[in-house]
N, C-alpha and C positions, 0 to 999 in steps of 0.2 A: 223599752229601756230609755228612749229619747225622752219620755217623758218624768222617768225617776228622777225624785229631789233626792239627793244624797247629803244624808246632816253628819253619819259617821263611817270612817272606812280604818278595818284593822286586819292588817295585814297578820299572819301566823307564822309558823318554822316551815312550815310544808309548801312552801310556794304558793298558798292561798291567800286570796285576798277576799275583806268580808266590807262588803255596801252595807250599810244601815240606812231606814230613813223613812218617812210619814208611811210611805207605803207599805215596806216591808223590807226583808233583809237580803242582799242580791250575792253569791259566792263565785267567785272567779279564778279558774284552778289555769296556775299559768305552764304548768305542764303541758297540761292538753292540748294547749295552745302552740307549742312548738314542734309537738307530735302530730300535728294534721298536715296531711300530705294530699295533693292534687296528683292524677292520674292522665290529667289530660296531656296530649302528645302534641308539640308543634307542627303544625303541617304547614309547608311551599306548597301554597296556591296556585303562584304561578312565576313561570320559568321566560326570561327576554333574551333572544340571542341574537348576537349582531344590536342594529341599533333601536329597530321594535318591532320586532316579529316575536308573535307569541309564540310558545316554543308548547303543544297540547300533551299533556302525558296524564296516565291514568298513577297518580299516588302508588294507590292497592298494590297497584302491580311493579315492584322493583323489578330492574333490568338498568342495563349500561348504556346509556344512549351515545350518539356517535353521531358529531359534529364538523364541518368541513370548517376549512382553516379560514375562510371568509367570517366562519360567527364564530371566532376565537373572542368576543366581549361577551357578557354572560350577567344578566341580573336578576336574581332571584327574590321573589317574595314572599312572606312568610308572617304567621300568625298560631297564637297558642288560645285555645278556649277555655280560657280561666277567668270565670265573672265576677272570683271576689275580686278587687281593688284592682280593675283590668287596668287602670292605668299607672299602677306600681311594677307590672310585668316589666322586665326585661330582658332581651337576649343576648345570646352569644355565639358565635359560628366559627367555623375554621376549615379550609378548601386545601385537605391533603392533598400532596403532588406541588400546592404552590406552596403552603406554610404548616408548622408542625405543631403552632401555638394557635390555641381559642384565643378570641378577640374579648375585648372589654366588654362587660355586660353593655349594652345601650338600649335607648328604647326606640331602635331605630325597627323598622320590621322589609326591611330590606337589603341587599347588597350587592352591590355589581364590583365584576371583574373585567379588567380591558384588560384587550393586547397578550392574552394569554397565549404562550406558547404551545406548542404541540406534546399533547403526551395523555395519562388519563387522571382524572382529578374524582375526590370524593369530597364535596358538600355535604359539612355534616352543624346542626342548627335545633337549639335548645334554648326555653325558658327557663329563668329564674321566676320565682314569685317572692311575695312581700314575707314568708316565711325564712327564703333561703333553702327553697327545695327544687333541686333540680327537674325540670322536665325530659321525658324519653326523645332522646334525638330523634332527626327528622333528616333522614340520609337522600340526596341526591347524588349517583354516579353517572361519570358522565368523561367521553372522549374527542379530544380534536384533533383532527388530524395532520399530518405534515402540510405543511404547505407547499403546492404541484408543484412549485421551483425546488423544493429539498426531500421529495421523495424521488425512491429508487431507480426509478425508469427517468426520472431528469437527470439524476447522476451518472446514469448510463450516457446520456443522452449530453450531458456536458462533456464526460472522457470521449465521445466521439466528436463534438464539437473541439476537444482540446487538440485530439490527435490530428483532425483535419485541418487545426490550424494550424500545428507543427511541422505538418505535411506539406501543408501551403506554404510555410514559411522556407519546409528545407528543397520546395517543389521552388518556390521565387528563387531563394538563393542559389540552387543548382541551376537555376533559367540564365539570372544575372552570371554567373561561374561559367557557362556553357557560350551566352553572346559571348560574355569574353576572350574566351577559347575561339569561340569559330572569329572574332574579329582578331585576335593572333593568331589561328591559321590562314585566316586570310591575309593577311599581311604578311606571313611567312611563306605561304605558298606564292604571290602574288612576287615576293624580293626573291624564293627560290625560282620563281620562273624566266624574271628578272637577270640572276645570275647564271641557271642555264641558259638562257638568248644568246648572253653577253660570253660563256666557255663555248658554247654552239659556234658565232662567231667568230667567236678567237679558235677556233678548232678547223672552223673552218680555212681560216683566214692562212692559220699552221698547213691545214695540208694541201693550200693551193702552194705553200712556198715549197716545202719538204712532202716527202714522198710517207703514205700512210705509216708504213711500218715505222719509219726513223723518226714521227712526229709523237707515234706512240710510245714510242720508246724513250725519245726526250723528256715526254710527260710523266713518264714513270721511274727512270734513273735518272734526269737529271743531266745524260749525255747520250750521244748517239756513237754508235762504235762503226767505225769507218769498216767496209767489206772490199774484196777484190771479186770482180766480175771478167769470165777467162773472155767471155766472148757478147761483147754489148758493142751496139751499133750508133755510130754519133753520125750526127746531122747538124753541118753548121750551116746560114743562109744569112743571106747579105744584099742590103737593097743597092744595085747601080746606081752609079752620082746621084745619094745622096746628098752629100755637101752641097754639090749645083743645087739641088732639089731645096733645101733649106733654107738657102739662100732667097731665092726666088717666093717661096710658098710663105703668108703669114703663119706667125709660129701657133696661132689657135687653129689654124684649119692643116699643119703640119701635125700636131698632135691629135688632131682627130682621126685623120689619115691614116697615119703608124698606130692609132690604136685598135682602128679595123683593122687595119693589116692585120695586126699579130694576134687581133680575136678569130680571125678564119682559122689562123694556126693555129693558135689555142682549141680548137675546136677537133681540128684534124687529130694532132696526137692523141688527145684522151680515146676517140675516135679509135685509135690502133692502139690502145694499150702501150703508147710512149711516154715518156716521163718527162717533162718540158723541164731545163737546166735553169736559163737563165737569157736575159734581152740586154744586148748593150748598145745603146743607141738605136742603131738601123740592124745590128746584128743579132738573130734569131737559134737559137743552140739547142738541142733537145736530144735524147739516145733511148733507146730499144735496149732492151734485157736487162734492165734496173729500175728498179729494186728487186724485180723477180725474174730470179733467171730462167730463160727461156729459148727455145733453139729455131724460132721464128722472127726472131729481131730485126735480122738482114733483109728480110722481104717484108714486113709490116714498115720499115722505116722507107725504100726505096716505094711502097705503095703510097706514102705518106708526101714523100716529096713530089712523087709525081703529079698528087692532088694539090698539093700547094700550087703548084706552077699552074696549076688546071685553073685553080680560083685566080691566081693572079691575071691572067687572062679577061674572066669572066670580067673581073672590078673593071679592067681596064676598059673594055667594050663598053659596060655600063656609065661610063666616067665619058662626061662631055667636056672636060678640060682637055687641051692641048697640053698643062703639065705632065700630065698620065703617060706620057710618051715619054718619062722618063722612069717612069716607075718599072724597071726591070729589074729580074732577081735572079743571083744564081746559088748554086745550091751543091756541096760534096758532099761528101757521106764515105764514112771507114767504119771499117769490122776488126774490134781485136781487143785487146785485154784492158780493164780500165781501173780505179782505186774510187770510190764513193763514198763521201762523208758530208758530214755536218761542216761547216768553217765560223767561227764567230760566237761569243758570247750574249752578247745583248740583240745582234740583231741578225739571227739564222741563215743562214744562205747555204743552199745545197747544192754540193758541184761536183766535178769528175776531174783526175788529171791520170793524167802518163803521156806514153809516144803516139798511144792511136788519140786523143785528142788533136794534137798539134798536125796529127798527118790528115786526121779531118780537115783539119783547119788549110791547110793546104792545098786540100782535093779542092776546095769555096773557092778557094784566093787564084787557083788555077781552072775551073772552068769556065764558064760563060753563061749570060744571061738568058734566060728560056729554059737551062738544059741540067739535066742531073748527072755531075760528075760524081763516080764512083771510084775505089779502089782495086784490085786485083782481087784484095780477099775479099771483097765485099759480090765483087762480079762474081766469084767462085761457086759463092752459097747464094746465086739467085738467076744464074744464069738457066736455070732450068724455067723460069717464067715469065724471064722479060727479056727483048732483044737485046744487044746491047752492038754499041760500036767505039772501036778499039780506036785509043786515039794520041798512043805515044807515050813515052816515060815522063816518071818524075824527078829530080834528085830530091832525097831527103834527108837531112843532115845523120849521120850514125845508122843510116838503115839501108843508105845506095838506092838507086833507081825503082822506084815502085809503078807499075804500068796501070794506067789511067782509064776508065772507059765512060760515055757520054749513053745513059739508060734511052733508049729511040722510045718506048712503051712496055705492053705486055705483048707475049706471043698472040698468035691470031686467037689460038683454042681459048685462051684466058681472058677474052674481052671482045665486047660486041657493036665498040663506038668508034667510029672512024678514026679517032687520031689514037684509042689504043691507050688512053688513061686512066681507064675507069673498069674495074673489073668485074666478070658476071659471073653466073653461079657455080659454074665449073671451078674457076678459081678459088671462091670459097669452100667450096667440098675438098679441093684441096690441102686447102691452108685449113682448114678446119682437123682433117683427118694427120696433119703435122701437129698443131696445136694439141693435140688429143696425145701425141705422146709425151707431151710436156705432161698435162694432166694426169697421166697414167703415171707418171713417175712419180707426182707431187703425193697422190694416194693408195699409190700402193706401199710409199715411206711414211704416212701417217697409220696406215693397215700395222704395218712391222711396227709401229713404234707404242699406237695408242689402242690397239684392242685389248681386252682383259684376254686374260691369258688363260681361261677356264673356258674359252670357246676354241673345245678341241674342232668340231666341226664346221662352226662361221666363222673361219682363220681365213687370212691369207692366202693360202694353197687354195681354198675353196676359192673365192676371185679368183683368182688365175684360172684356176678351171673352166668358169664360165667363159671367159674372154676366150679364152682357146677355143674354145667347144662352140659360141656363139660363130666365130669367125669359120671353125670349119663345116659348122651346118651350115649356115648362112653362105657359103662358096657353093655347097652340094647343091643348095636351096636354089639360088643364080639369084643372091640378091646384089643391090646397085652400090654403089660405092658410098653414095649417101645413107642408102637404106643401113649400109654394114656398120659407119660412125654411130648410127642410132644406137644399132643391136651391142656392141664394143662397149658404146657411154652407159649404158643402163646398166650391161654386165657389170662395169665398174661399181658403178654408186648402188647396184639392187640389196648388197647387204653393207654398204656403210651406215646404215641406222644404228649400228653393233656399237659405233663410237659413241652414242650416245645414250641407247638403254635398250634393254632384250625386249621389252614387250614391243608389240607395232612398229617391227624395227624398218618393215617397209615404208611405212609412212614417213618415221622419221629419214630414213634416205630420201625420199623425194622431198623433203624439205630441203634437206641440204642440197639437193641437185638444184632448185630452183634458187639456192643462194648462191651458188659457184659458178651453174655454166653460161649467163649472161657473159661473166668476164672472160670468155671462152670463144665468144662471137657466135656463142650458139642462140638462132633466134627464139622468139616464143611459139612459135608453134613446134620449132624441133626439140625443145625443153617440155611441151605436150605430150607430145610422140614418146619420148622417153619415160616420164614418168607414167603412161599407159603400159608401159613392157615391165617395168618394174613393178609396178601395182598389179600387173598378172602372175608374180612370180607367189600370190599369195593362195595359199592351199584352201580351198581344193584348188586346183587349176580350170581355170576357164579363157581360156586364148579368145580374141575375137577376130584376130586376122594375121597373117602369116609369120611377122615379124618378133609376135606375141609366141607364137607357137613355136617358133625357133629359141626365145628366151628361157621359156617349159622345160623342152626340151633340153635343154645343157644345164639349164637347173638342176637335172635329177638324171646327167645323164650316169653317175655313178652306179647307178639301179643296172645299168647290163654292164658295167666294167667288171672286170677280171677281180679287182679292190674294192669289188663292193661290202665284201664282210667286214674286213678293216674300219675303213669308213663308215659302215651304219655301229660299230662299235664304237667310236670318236662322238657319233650322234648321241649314243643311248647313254655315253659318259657325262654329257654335253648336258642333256636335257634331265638327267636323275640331279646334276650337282645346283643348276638351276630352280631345279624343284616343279618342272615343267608337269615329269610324270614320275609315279611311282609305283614303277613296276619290276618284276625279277624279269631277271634273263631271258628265262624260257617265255612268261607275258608277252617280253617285248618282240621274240621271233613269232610266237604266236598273231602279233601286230603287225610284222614285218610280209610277214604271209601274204595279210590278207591286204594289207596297201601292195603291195608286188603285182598279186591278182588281179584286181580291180583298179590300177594302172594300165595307163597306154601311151605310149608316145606321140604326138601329134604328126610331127614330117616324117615323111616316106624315108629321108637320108638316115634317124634316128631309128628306125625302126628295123632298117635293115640293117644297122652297126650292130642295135643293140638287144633286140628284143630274143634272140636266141640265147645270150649270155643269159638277158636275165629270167629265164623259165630256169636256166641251172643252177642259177642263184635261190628260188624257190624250191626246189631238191634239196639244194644243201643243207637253208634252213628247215625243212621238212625230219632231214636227218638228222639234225641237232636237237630239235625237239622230241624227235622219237628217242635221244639217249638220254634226254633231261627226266623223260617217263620213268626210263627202265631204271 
């Protein structure tokens, strides 16, 4: 045809067109022409991922391939095998998931994608040809995946990073909150320890002035309520020419002087449970049986003076000045009724007045230097332990003649040192076994006032029993007079734990014994001794030495009394409402039985009071259970 000359062309109605020409005549039907279609199919050759990695896949075989989020760029190439007018070819593509439109035809035969996100996309890529017939697409499917920062297990992995930083934060913040704290409790602890020191102090400071009770009672109402005491012992003392003494003495080495002095005093009273008044100048004042009244005052105070005079002595011997030969002291001392209070608002002072002060005051001013001037009634109530010699009337104004006597010491029995000042253990078994009925009266009115009232059996009555029963085995027994104070004080305090709670009420009594009988002048090894008798009185019984087995023994001497039924009914009242045991009547004789039987009294003296009663005590209840049967 490139070589046809064309001399005529006539077109017809039918879309034909007619060549004419030297050669011959050429007809071109332009239907045909529109209607010829290519079958050929665009194929991607090849796939680029990332920035040039061939990315190998087999066409033939469609599948979904799957992409990590590093080759999220993607370029594809791509070709149609169409040879008529292969350079009129062009294509068109469109990458579902990112866009929803085919692209402009071009005659590019490539196309890349960056930066694609995560998800699944379909490349899909077709020729046009110079007809305007489309070619059968050419599908590539294909997936990328999250990227390792926004898949699942990092979002886990973040909410744990989040929560541990929330943690850390409310973990810092409670850190900072909690310094803060401990550095205000430290500074509160540190100003509360600060202000206890400083009430410590001041409390202390309160009951060197005023006497315990009346400081605590100030601190709590606000006032102290003055008391009368029928029988407290005053002690006045007065250094001999002083004046001269002061005169002569620089007043720093005068004031050091007087203030040894009156610290031996000081020493001595607390010493005997005396209550030091007041110092006025050279003059020294202190009394017995206040704040707590007592029926030992009269001989605690004259044992008192007589050690004073004993130290005054001693200083002087020690004292290499020629002034010392002026330092003598004399000393009265009266027994009898007296008024005690508080005096002063801002600045506390605790004192005593009436007629025995003054008559005190009189026995000083009329005896002499070296020597212990006492009163009639004071000679009265101690004449049984100290010699004394009789040394003539007194006038005293409204009261007439009161007869005088100068204390020489103690009897020979009550002391072991030549001059007779100093007393030894006799003595104190004495005064101790006096003391003791102060004490006895002090708790057997806390017994009456403060036990619950639902201990039919650890009442009252029970102490007393023992105390009785202690003192008359203890006679049978041939125990010492010492020995007897032991066996007496345990009786006392073996069921006062009562005042404080049922359960290990032994234990609790010997606490309380080891807070009280200090102030008793009971030493520590006789506050040993006691809490060993007490601490035996715990069931089962196991005594381990005589004084033990007397205490047993009166514990349970109700077991062969006559009232023993009574009394184990007060028990079994006692111990049901407590909630100890819970058993019926007949149980409990049944229990009664058999602790009866397999009891035994320790001493001879108890055995032969008692152990015949109690085998008929063991009948009776034999016979009460036989009626509980029937």
């Amino acid at each position: 045809m490139s070589k046809f000359i064309c001399s005529t062309i006539y077109p017809d109605a039918n879309s034909v067109v007619w060549f004419g020409g030297f050669d011959g005549l050429v007809r071109m039907d332009f239907k045909e022409l529109f209607t010829k279609k290519h079958n050929e199919k665009t194929r991607i050759h090849s796939v680029y991922i990332g920035k040039d990695s061939l990315y190998l896949f087999n066409p033939q075989v469609p599948k979904k391939h799957v992409f990590q989020y590093a080759y999220n760029s993607i370029r594809f190439e791509f070709t149609t095998p169409i040879f008529e007018n292969p350079e009129k070819i062009v294509h068109t593509y469109m990458l579902e998931g990112y866009s929803d439109e085919w692209s402009k035809p071009s005659h590019s035969t490539s196309k890349e994608y960056a930066n694609l996100p995560a998800g699944t996309y379909v490349f899909r890529v077709k020729a046009i040809d110079i007809y305007g017939n489309e070619s059968p697409e050419s599908v590539f499917e294909f997936k990328i995946k999250q990227h390792p920062l926004r898949s699942w297990w990092a979002f886990i992995l973040y909410g744990i990073l989040v929560a541990a930083v929330i943690t850390l934060i409310f973990r810092w913040r409670s850190y900072l909150f909690l310094k803060e704290k401990t550095k205000l409790s430290k500074i509160i602890r540190q100003r509360t320890e600060d202000l206890l020191i400083e009430k410590e102090k001041t409390d202390t400071i309160l009951r060197n002035i005023l006497p315990e009770h009346t400081a605590r009672e100030l601190k709590e109402k606000g006032r102290a309520t003055s008391m009368r005491f029928e029988m407290a012992t005053i002690l006045f003392s007065d250094i001999q020419g002083f004046t001269r003494i002061a005169e002569q003495m620089p007043p720093d080495t005068l004031i050091d002087e007087l203030d040894r002095f009156f610290l031996e005093f000081d020493t001595i009273v607390e010493h005997h449970n005396i209550e030091k008044i007041k110092t006025i100048g050279d003059a020294y004042m202190c009394a017995g049986g206040i704040p707590e009244k007592n029926r030992t005052n009269p001989i605690e105070v004259v044992v008192a003076a007589l050690e004073m005079q004993y130290r005054i002595r001693i200083l002087q011997q020690n004292h290499s000045s020629d002034i010392q030969n002026y330092w003598g002291l004399r000393i009265g001392i009266h027994t009898g009724p007296v008024i005690a209070g508080v005096v002063g608002s801002k600045k506390y002072s605790y004192d005593i007045w009436g007629d025995s002060v003054n008559i005190a005051s009189r026995m000083e001013s009329s005896g002499e230097v070296g020597k212990v001037n006492i009163s009639e009634t004071t000679y009265m109530l101690i004449q049984d332990f100290f010699d004394c010699e009789y040394r003539g009337k007194m006038p005293v104004k409204y009261k007439g003649e009161i007869d005088m006597y100068f204390v020489k010491g103690f009897k020979a029995q009550f002391s072991d040192d030549a001059l007779r000042v100093l007393p030894n253990k006799v003595f104190g078994h004495k005064l101790a076994l006096l003391k003791f009925e102060d004490l006895h009266e002090i708790m057997l009115e806390r017994f009456e006032k403060e036990l619950s009232k639902d201990l039919y059996y650890h009442n009252l009555k029970h102490t007393i029993d023992v105390i009785v029963q202690v003192e008359i085995i203890g006679h049978e027994e041939g125990v010492s007079d010492e020995d007897m104070l032991l066996l007496k004080t345990a009786a006392l305090f073996h069921d006062a734990g009562f005042l404080i709670g049922y359960k290990d009420h032994e234990d609790l009594g010997i606490e309380m014994t080891r807070m009280i009988l200090p102030k008793y002048n009971f030493t520590d090894e006789q506050i040993h001794q006691i809490c060993e008798i007490i601490s035996a009185t715990k069931l089962p019984h196991n005594p381990k030495n005589k004084l033990e087995e007397i205490m047993c023994d009166a514990d349970l001497d109700y077991l062969g009394r006559n009232d023993y039924l009574a009394v184990s009914r007060d028990l079994y009242k006692e111990l049901i409402e407590h909630g100890i045991i819970k058993k019926s009547e007949m149980e409990w004789n049944v229990m009664q039985i058999k602790f009866l039987q397999h009891h035994r009294f320790f001493t001879a003296s108890s055995r032969n009071r008692r152990n015949a009663n109690k085998n008929k005590q063991i009948q009776h209840l034999q016979e009460q259970t036989r009626s509980f049967k029937i």
